[in-house]
C-alpha positions in Angstrom: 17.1 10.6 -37.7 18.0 11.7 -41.4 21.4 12.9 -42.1 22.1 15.7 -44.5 25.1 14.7 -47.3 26.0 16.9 -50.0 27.8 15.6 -53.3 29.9 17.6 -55.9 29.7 16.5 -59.1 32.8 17.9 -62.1 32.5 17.3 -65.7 36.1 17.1 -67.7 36.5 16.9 -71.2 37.5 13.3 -72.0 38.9 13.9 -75.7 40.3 15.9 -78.5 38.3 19.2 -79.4 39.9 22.5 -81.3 38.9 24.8 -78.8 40.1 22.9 -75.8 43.8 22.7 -75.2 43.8 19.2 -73.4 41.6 16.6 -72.7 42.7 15.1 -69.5 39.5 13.8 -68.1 38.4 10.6 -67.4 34.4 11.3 -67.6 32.4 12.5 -64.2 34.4 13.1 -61.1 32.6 12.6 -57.7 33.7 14.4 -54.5 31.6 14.5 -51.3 31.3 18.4 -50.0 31.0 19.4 -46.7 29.0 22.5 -46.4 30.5 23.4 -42.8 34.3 23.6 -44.3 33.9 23.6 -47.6 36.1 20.4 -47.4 35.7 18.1 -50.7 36.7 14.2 -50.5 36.6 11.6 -53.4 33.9 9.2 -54.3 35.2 8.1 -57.9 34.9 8.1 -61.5 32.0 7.5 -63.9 33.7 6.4 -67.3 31.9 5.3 -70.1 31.0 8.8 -71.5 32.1 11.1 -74.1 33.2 14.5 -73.1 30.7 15.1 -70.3 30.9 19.3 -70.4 27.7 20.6 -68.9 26.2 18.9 -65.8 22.8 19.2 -64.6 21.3 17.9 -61.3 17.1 16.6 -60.9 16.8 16.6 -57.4 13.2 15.5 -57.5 14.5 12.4 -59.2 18.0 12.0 -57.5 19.0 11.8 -61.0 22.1 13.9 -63.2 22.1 14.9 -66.5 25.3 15.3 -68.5 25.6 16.8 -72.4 27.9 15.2 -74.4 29.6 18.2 -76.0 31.7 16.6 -78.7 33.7 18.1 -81.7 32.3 16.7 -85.1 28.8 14.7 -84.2 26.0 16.2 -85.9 24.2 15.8 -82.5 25.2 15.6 -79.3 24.1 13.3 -76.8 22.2 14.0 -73.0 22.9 11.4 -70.2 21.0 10.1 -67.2 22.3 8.9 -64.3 20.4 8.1 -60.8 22.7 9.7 -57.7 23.0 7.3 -54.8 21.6 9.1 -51.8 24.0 7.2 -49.4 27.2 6.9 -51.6 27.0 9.9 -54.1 28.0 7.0 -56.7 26.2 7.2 -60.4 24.5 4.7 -62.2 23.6 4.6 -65.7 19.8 5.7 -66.6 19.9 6.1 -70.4 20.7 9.1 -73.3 18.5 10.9 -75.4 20.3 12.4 -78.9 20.2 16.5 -78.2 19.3 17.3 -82.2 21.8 19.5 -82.1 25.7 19.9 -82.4 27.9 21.0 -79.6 25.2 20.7 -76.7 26.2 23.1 -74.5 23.8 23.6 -71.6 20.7 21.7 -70.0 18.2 22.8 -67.0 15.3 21.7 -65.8 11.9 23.1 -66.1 10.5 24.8 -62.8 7.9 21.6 -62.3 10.9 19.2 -63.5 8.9 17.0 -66.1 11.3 18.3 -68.8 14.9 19.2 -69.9 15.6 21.7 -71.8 18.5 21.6 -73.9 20.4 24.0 -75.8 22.9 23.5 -79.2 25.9 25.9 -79.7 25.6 24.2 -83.1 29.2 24.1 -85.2 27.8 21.8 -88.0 26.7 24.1 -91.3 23.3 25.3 -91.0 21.9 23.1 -93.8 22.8 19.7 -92.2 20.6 17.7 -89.8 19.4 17.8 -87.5 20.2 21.7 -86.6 17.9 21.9 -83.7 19.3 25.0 -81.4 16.7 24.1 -78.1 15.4 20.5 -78.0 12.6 19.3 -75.5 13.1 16.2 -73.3 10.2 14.5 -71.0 11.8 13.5 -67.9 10.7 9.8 -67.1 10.0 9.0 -63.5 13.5 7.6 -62.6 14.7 10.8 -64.2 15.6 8.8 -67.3 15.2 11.1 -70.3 12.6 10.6 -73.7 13.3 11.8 -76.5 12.3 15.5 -77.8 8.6 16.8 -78.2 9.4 20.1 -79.0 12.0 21.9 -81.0 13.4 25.0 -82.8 15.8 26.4 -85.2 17.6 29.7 -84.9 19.1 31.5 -88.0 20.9 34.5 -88.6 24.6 36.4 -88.3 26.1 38.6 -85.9 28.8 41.4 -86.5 32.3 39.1 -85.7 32.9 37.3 -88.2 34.6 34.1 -86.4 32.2 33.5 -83.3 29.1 34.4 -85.0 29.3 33.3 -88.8 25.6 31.7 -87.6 23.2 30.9 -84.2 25.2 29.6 -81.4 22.5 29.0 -78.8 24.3 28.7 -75.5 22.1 28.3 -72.5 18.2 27.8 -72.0 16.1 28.4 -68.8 12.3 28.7 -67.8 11.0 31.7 -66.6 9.9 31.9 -62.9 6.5 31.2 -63.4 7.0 28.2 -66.4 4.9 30.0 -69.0 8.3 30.3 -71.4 11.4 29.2 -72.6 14.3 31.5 -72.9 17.5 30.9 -74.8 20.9 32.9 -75.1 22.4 33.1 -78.5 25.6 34.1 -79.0 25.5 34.2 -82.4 22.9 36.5 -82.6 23.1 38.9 -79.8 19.6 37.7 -78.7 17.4 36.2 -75.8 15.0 34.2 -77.6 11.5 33.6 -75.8 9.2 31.0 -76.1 5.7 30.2 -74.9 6.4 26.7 -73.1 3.1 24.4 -72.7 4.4 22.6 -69.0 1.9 20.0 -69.9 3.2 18.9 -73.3 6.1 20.4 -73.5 5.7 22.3 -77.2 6.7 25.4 -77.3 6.6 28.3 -79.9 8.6 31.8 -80.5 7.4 34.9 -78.7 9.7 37.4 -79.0 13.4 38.2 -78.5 15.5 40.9 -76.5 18.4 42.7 -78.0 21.8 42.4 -76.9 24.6 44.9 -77.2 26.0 43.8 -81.4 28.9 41.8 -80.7 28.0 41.4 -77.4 27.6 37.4 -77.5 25.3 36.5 -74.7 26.4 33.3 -73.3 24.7 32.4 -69.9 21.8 34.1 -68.0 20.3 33.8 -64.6 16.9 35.8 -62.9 16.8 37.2 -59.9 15.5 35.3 -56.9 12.3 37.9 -57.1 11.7 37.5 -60.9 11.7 41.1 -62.4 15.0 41.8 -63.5 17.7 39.2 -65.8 21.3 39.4 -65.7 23.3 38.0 -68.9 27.0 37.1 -69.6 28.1 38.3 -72.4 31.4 36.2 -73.7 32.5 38.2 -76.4 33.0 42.0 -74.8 32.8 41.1 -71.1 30.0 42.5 -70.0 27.5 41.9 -67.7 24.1 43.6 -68.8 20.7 43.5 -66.8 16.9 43.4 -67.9 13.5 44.1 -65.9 11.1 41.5 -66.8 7.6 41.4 -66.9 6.5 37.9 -67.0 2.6 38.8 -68.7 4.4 38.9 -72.4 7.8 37.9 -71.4 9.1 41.2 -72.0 12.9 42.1 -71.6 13.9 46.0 -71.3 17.6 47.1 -70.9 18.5 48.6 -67.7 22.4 48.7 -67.5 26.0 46.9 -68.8 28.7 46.8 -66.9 32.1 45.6 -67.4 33.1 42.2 -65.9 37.4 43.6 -66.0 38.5 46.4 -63.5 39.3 49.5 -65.1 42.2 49.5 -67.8 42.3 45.9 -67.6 44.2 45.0 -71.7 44.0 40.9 -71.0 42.6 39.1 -73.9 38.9 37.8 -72.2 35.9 36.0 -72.3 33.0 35.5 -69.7 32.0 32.0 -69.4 29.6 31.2 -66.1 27.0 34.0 -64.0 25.5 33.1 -61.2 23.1 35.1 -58.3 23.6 34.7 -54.5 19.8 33.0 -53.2 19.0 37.0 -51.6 19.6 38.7 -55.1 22.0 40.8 -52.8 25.5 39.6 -55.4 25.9 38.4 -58.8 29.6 36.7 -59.5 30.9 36.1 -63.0 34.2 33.9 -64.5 36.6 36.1 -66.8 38.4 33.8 -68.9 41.6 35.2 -69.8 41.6 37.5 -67.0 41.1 34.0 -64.6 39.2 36.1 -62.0 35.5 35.9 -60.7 34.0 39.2 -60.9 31.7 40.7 -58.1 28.7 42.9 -58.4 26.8 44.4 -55.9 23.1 44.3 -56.9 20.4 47.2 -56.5 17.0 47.1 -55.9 16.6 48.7 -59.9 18.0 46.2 -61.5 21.2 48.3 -61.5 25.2 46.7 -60.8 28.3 47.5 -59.3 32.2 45.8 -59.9 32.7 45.9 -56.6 35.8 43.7 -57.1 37.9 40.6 -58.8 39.0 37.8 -57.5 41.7 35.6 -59.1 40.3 32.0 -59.6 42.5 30.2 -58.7 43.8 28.5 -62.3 43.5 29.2 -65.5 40.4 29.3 -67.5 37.7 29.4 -64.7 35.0 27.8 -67.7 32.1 27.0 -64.9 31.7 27.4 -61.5 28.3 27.1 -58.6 27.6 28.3 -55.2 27.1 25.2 -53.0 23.7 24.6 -51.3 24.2 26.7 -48.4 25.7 29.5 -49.9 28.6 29.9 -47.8 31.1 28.7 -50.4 31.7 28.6 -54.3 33.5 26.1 -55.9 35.3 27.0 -59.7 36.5 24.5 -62.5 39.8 26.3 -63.7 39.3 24.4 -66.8 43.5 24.5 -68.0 44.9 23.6 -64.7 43.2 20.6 -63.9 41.8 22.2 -60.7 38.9 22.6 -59.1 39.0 25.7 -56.3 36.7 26.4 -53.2 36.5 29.6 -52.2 34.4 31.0 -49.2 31.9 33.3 -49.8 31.1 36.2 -47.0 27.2 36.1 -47.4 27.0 40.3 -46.2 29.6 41.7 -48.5 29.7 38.8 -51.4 33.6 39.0 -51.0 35.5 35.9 -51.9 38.0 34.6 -50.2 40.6 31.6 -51.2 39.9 28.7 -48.5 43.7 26.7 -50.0 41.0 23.6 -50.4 41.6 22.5 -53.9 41.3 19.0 -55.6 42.8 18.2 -58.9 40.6 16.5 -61.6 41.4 16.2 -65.9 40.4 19.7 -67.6 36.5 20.2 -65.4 34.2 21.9 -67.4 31.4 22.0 -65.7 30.1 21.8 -61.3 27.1 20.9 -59.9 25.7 20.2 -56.3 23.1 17.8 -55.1 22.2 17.9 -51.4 20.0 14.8 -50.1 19.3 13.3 -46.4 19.2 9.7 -45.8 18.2 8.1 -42.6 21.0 7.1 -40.3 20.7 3.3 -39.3 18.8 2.8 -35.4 
């Protein structure tokens, strides 16, 4: 009879960057999770990798996919590594250069033959490669090829010291694969693309507006597909879009702040996720070190219902585990990682006192498998 085993995977920053106060890592933590408890145990260390700060899990291919986010390189770097089913233990697949500096985000295309990769970009806009979304084939043992696709995002947004140029932070596929979208915090935008899910080219479509200033960072759509809800780093706002999918179309609906009411802590969002019903959305203040709950309507319209203290000090990324019962935060300054459990009718959190510690995490993903218990 299969068994069902669930794995937690934490990326920490491994060495000096300006805009990170330590670098206590060792490279990609790995904790077995139990989805009954919310219990997390350790598996070990994978080493060998420069500042692993976004992770990204191909379940299709048992395989993770980790941006090398460092200070300096012209490009970053995207590794591959294949998840033992049985152990939760990484092995080395290859890397693909991300044509891009600072690469901040990856996810997977909804049929999963591509990564799509996204470039905050901190080099000068006239040095190479400059790429702010790059293109990767994903080879069969969920190795990575290098880019057949690419763009380049120009421009200036109103404050001066976060968006001097593009700072492309995040890039998903719409629900039904027909485009690419990407977040840029530099320009107060959601770029969309027409993605060909054969080749992988893609090519601009349009763009949505975002509050100036506002400084879009991360994005998720709503289990049903009409409406988008975006994080907004820079004035802590959530704000929410319908969708229609025919031209990729984005139209405002509401912004709400992420901070209660007269709230004066200096803050910035970092990671927005959606409960599976569409029912809660939950975003990380930094600054504030809370996780913010809103209660969802059926109009694309949200509520504060709440925050939540997260349990450390810079809560940079966080994920709802596979059965949606808990949600686990990287309080990226305190070297800890936090589960909380979540209460699936209200989307109240609530401190479970299961914490493990772990060198400035950046980044937590979840990848649940079953493997067939010896006779």
């Amino acid at each position: 009879m299969p068994a069902q085993r669930t794995y937690l995977y934490v990326g920490c920053c491994t060495r000096p960057t300006p805009y990170y106060p330590t670098h206590n890592g060792k490279g990609i933590a790995a904790f077995t999770f139990d989805e009954a408890s919310g219990a997390i145990g350790p598996i070990g260390i994978t080493d060998g990798i420069d500042n692993p700060t976004y992770l990204g899990v191909d379940t299709r291919h048992r395989a993770l996919h980790a941006n090398s986010e460092v200070f300096g390189w012209n490009e970053g770097t995207v590794s591959a590594y294949a998840i033992d089913p049985a152990t939760g233990k990484l092995s080395y697949i290859n890397k693909q250069p991300s044509l891009g500096s600072i690469t901040a985000y990856n996810s997977l295309d909804r049929s999963g033959n591509f990564l799509l990769v996204a470039n905050y970009s901190l080099a000068p806009e006239g040095e190479l490669p400059n790429k702010a979304v790059a293109i990767l084939p994903v080879r069969p043992d969920g190795g990575l090829m290098s880019s057949v696709s690419d763009a380049v995002h120009s421009g200036t947004g109103p404050v001066p010291d976060r968006q001097e140029r593009s700072h492309p932070h995040s890039v998903l596929a719409t629900p039904d694969n027909r485009y690419v979208v990407v977040a840029d915090l530099g320009l107060d935008l959601l770029v969309a693309y027409r993605f060909n899910s054969q080749t992988g080219a893609i090519s601009r479509s349009g763009a949505a507006s975002l509050a100036p200033g506002a400084g879009p960072r991360h994005f998720v759509f709503h289990p049903r597909g009409r409406f988008v809800y975006v994080a907004n780093e820079l004035d802590s706002t959530v704000t929410s879009f319908s969708y229609e999918p025919d031209q990729a179309k984005f139209t405002t609906i509401a912004t709400a702040s992420t901070m209660p009411e007269g709230a004066a802590t200096v803050n910035h969002c970092s990671e927005i996720r959606i409960s599976a019903d569409g029912a809660f959305l939950y975003v990380a203040n930094r600054g504030h070190d809370s996780i913010a709950i809103f209660a969802l309507d059926g109009d694309g319209g949200l509520e504060l219902t709440k925050t939540v203290p997260s349990g450390g000090e810079i809560p940079r990324n966080f994920a709802i585990d596979p059965s949606g019962n808990f949600l686990v935060v990287a309080n990226q300054n305190s070297d800890r990682v936090t589960v909380f459990a979540v209460d699936r009718e209200t989307g109240d959190l609530t401190p479970t006192g299961i914490e493990v510690e772990t060198g400035t995490p950046t980044s937590i993903a979840f990848y649940r498998t079953e493997i067939e218990k010896p006779a």
